[in-house]
N, C-alpha and C positions, 0 to 999 in steps of 0.2 A: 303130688300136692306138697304143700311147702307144709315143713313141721313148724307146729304151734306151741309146741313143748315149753315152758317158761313163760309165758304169755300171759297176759289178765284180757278177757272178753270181758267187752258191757255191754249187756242186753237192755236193751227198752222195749216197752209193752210184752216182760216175759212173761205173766202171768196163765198166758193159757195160747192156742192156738200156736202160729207159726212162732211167735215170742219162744214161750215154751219150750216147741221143739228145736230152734234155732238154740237154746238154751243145752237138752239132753245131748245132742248132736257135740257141741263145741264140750262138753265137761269130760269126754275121755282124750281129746286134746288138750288142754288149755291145764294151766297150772292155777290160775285161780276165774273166778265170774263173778262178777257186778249184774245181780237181777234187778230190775227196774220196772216198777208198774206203779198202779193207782191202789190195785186188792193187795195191801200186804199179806192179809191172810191165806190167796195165794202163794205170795213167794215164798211165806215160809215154812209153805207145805213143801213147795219143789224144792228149797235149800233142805229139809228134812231127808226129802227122798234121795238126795243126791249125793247125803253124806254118807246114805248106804250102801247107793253104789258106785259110787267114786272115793272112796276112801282116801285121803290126802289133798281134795281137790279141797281150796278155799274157797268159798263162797259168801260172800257182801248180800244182804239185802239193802235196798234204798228206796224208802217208797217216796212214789212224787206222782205228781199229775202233769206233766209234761203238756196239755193243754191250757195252762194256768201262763198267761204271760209273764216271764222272766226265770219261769222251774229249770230249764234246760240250761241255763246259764246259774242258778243254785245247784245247781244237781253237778254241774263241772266243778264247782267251790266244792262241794263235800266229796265229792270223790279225790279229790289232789288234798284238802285237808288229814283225808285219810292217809295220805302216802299210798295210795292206788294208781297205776297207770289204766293206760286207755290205749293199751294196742290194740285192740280190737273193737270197732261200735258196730255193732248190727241195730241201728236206729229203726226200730219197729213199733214203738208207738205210734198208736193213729186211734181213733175214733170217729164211729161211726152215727150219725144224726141217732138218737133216740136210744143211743148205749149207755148213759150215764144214769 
C-alpha cells in the first residue's frame, strides 16, 4: 500500500456508517481529515474521539448538506479558503428517500 503519511483526506457523509469508518481507518494514516456531513453534532463527536486516539492528527469539521444544489462547489470554496488540500476525497455522501 502506498503511504499516506503527509496527506489531508476529506470525507463526505462522515458522520456515521461507512463515512465514519472510512474516516477511523484513514486517521492512523493520514496527517490531517476534512469530516464532512449534514449532523455536525456527529462530527464533532468523532473529531473528539479522534484526538484521543490519534494524537497529532488534524482534523477540520465542515458541516454542509451536500444534497443542497451548489454545497459541493461551497464546500470546495471553504476548504481551499482554509489552505486545506484535497489529496484525498472519499466522496461518500449519499441519501436515502426518507433519511432526512
Amino acid at each position: 500500500m502506498e503511504s499516506f503519511k503527509g496527506l489531508t483526506a476529506v470525507v463526505t457523509g462522515a458522520s456515521a456508517g461507512l463515512g465514519e469508518e472510512f474516516v477511523r481507518q484513514l486517521a492512523a494514516e493520514v496527517a490531517s481529515v476534512v469530516l464532512v456531513a449534514r449532523r455536525a453534532d456527529r462530527l464533532e463527536r468523532l473529531r473528539d474521539e479522534l484526538a484521543v486516539s490519534h494524537p497529532g492528527l488534524l482534523v477540520r469539521v465542515l458541516h454542509a448538506d451536500l444534497s443542497v444544489a451548489g454545497a459541493a462547489h461551497e464546500l470546495a470554496g471553504r476548504i481551499e479558503a482554509e489552505g486545506l488540500r484535497t489529496d484525498i476525497l472519499v466522496n461518500n455522501a449519499g441519501i436515502m428517500p426518507g433519511s432526512r
